[in-house]
C-alpha positions in Angstrom: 0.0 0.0 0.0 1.2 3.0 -0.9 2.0 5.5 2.2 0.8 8.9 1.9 2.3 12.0 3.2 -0.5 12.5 6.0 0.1 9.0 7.0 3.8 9.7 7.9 3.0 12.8 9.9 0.4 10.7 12.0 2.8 8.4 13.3 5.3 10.7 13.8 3.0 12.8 16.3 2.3 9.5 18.0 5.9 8.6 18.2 6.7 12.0 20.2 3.4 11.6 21.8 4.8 8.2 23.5 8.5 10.2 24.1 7.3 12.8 25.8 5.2 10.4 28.6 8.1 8.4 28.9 10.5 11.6 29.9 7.6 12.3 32.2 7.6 8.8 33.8 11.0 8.8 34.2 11.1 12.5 35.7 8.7 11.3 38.7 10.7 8.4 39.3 14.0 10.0 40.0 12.7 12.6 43.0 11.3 9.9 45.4 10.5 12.1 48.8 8.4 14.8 46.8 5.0 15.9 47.4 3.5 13.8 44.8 5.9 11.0 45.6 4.8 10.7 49.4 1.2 9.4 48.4 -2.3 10.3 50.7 -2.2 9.4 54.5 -2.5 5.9 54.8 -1.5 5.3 51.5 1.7 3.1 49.9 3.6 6.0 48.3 6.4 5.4 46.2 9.0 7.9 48.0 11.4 7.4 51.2 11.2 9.5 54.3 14.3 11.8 55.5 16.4 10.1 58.3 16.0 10.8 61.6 19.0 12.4 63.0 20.8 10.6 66.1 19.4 11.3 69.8 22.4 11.6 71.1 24.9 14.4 71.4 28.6 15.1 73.0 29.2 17.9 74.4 33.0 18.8 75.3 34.3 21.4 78.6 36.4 23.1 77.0 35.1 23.5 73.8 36.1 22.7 70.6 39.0 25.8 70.0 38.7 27.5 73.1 42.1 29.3 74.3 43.4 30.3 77.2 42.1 27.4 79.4 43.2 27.0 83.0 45.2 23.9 82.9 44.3 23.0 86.4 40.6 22.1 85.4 39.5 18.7 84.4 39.1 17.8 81.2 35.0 16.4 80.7 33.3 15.2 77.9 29.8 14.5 78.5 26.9 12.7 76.8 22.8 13.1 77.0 20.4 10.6 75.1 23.6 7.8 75.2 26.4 6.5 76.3 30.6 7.0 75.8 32.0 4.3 73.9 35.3 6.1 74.4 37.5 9.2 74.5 40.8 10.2 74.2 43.0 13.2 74.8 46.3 13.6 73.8 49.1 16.6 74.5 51.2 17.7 72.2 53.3 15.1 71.9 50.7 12.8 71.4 50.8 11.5 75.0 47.1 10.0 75.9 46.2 11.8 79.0 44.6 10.0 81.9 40.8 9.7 82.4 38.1 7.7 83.7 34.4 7.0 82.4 31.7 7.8 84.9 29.7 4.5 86.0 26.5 6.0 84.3 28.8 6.0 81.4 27.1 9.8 80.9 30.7 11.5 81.3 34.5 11.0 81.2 36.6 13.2 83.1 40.2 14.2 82.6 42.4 12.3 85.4 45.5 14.5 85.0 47.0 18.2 85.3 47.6 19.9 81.9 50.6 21.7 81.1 50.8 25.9 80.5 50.5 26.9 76.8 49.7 23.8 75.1 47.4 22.9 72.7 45.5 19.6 73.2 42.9 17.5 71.3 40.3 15.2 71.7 38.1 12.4 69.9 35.0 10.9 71.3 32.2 8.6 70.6 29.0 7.6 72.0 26.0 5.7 71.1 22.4 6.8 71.7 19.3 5.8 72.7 18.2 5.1 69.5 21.5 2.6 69.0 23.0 5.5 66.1 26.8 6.4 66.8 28.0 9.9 67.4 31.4 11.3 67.5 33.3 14.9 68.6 36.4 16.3 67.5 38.2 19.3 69.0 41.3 20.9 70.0 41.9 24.0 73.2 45.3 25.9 74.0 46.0 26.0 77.8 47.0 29.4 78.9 50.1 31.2 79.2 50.7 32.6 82.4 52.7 35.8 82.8 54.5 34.2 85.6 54.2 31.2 87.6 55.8 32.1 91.3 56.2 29.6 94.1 54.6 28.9 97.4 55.6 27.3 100.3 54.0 25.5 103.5 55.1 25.2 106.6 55.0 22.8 108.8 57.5 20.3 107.1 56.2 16.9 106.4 56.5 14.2 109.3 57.3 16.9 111.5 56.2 16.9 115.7 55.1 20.6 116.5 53.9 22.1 119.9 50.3 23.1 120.4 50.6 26.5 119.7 52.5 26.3 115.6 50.1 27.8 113.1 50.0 26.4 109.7 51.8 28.9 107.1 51.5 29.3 103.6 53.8 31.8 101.9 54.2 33.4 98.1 57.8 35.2 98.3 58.5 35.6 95.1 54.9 38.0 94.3 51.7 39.5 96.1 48.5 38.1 95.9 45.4 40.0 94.8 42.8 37.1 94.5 43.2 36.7 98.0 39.6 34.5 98.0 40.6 32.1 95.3 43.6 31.4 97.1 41.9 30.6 100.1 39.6 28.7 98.5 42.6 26.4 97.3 43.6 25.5 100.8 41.9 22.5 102.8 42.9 21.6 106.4 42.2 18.2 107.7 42.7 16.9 111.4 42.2 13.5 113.0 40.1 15.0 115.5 37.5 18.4 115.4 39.5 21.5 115.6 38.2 25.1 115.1 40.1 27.2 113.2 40.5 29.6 110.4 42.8 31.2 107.3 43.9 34.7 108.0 46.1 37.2 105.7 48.9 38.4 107.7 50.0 40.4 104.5 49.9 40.2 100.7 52.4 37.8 100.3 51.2 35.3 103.4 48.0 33.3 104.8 48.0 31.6 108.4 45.8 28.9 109.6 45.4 28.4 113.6 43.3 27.0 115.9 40.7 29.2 118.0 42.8 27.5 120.8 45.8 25.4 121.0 45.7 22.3 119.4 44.5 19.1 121.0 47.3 16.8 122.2 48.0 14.1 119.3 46.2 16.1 116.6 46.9 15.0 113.1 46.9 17.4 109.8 46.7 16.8 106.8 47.2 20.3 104.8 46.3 20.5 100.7 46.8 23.5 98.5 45.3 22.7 94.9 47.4 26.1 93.5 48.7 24.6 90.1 47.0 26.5 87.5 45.1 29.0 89.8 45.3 32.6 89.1 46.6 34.8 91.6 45.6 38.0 89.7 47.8 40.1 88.1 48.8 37.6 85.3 50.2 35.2 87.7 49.1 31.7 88.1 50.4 28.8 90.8 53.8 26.9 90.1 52.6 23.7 91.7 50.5 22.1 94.2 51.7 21.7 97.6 50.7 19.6 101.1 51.9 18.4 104.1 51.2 16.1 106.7 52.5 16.5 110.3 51.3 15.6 114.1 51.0 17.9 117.2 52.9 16.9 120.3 52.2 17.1 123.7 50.7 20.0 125.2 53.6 21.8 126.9 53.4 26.1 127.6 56.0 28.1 129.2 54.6 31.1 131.2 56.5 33.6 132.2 55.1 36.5 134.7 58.2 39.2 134.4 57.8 40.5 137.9 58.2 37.0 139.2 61.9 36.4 137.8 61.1 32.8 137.4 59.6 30.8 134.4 57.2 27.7 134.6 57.0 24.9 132.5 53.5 23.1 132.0 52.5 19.9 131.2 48.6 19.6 130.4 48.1 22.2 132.3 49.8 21.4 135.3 53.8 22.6 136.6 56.4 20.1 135.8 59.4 22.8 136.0 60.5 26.2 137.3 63.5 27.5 136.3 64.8 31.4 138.2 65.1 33.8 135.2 66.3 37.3 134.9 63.9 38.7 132.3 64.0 42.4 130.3 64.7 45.4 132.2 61.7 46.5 133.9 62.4 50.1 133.7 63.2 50.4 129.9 59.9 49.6 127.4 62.8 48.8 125.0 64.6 46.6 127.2 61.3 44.4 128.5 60.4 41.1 127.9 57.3 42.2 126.2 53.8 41.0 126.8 52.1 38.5 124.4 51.3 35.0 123.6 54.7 33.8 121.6 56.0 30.2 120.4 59.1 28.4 120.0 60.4 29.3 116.6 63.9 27.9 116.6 66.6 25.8 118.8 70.1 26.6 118.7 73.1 24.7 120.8 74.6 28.2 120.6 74.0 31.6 119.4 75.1 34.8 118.4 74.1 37.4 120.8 76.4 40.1 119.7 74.8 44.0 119.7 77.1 46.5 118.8 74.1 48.6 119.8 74.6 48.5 123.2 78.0 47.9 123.2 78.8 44.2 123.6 80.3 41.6 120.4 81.2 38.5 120.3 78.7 37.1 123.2 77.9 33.6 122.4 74.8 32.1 124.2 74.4 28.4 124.8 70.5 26.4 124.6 68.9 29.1 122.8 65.7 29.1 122.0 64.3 32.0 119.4 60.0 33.2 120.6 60.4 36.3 118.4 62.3 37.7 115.1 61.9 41.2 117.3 65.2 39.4 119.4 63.7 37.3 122.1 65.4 34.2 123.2 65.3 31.8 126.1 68.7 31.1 127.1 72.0 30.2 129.0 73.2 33.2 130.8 75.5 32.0 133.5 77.9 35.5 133.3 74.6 37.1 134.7 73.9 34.4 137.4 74.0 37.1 140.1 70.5 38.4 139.2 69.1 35.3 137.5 65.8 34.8 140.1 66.9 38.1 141.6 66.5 41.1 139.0 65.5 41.7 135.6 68.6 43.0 134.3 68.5 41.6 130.5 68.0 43.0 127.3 64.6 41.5 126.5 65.8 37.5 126.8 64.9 35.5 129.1 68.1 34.3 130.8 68.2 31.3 132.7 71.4 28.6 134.6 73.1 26.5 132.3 71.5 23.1 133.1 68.4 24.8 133.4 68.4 26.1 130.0 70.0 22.8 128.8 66.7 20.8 130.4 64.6 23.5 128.6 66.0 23.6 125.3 65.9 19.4 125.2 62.3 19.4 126.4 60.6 21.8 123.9 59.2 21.2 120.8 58.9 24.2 118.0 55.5 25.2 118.1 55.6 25.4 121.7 53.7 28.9 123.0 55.3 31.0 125.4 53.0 33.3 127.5 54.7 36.4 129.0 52.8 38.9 131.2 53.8 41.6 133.5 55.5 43.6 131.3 55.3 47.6 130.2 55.2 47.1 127.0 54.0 44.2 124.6 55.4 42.1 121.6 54.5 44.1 118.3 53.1 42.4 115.7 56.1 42.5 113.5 57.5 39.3 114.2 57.6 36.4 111.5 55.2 34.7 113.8 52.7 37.0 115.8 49.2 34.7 115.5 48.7 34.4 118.8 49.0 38.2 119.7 45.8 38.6 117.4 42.6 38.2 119.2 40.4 35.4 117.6 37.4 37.5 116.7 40.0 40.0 114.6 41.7 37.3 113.6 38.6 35.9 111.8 38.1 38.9 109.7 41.5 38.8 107.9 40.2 35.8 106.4 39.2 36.5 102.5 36.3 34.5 102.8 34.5 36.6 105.6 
């Protein structure tokens, strides 16, 4: 048959007819999640729904790129909705710091001190609620401190003090204008309840002491957590420090000037009087002056020398130092003649040879000395002058009052 021109233009319109609903067909197919791909409520559409994102979520302290971080704060990675598979941080060198997973398995915290002006990183993982896996990545800097001075503390470690020897924390090498923080640092911890409190003798030095003297026996246990603590001023702590030490037996020297003798107690009751010849009674400068003092230091034999008043070369034996304002208990057999008698000295308290041999052996440092009857009393420049500071006042020059 023969094929006429209209016959040909028929089938060619059908032919693109069919093209064009298969591009359509094959359009539709290729955007599953669409409107028109979702189907009616209830319906089997043809599309897929979006995923659901994972419950839970990791949370770093510090976070991710944080600077200037105080390297005395924990490291903690925490987790809500899940749990921590695991976590590690590593310093510079790559070195895995230290840390522990919380039982709950909802944190892990950083077990270790960081170092100043280092940059860190992490990695962690946890999986949630819903059983999907999440993961953190980060890295922080650690500060740089404009300068890191030392402390010390004092008592020594293992050492036996009297009742009367304050606990001393000192910063010689820089003030300290975050006075509170400081304070805040410092723990005290005894083997028995004791009443006490922190006070800021000057910029540069906190006490702690009893209310009163310490209990026979006592042990302490001192912390100070200063390693990465600001001080104010740009400076931060060196280190940490502690100590642990025990209080001896309760043994106070009194000493009433007018009386030229000194008694020695033992809890409380007289287990030695020695004659003395105290500070002259008729010079203010010269007295033995009024105040609660310890034992600060034991010497076989000392320097007494004051060109002052005119005398070199005086050596001193079994001398015991109560005051860095030049009061000493000690041997003075060249002024036996008023020793008992007359208070002819220049502010010591001079006592017989073997009685200021017994005396030196039986007292500990730490031990208080109480002196009364005096015209004039100790002033509070001394190294050690806690006990000349009523309690109440003494409270107040804590930081945290």
């Amino acid at each position: 048959m023969r094929r006429t021109a209209s016959t040909t233009r028929t089938r060619g319109l059908i032919g693109l007819l069919f093209l064009v609903l298969a591009l359509l067909a094959a359009c539709t197919s290729e955007q599953p999640g669409t409107a028109g791909g979702q189907g009616a409520p209830g319906g089997s559409g043809g599309g897929t729904q979006a995923e659901e994102p994972a419950k839970a979520k990791l949370v770093a302290s510090p976070a991710v790129d944080a600077v200037d971080v105080p390297p005395g704060e924990p490291v903690k990675i925490t987790v809500t909705e899940g749990a921590i598979d695991s976590v590690e941080l590593l310093s510079p060198e790559g070195k895995a710091v230290p840390g522990k997973v919380a039982a709950d398995k909802l944190s892990w915290t950083s077990a270790e001190v960081l170092g100043y002006a280092k940059k860190y990183s992490y990695a962690a993982a946890a999986t949630g609620s819903d059983g999907k896996k999440v993961e953190l990545k980060g890295a922080f800097t650690t500060l740089k401190p404009a300068k890191t001075p030392r402390a010390t503390i004092n008592p020594a470690d293992n050492a036996t003090v009297g009742v009367g020897m304050p606990i001393s924390v000192k910063f010689p090498e820089g003030k300290v204008t975050d006075k509170a923080a400081v304070e805040k640092a410092l723990k005290v911890d005894t083997s028995s309840p004791v009443e006490g409190s922190w006070a800021w003798l000057n910029d540069q030095q906190v006490d702690w002491r009893p209310q009163e003297y310490w209990p026979a026996g006592t042990k302490v246990t001192v912390t100070a957590k200063l390693y990465g603590l600001a001080y104010g001023g740009g400076a931060y702590g060196k280190a940490d420090l502690s100590t642990k030490f025990t209080i001896g037996r309760n043994q106070v020297v009194k000493v009433n000037t007018p009386d030229h003798k000194m008694n020695v107690y033992r809890d409380g009751a007289v287990v030695a009087t020695y004659p003395s010849s105290n500070g002259k009674d008729a010079d203010p400068d010269l007295n033995t002056p009024n105040g609660t003092l310890i034992v600060m230091q034991k010497d076989p034999v000392g320097d007494f020398s004051n060109p002052k008043y005119g005398y070199t070369n005086v050596m001193k034996k079994w001398a015991v130092r109560i005051s860095n304002h030049g009061e000493f208990i000690h041997e003075n057999n060249d002024n036996r003649a008023n020793i008992g008698k007359a208070n002819t000295s220049h502010g010591c308290v001079n006592l017989l040879e073997a009685d200021a041999k017994a005396y030196f052996d039986s007292a500990l440092i730490g031990d208080p000395v109480e002196i009364t009857g005096s015209k004039a009393s100790m002033p509070t420049t001394s190294d050690v002058y806690d006990w000349l500071i009523p309690w109440g006042q003494w409270q107040k020059m804590s930081a945290l009052r």
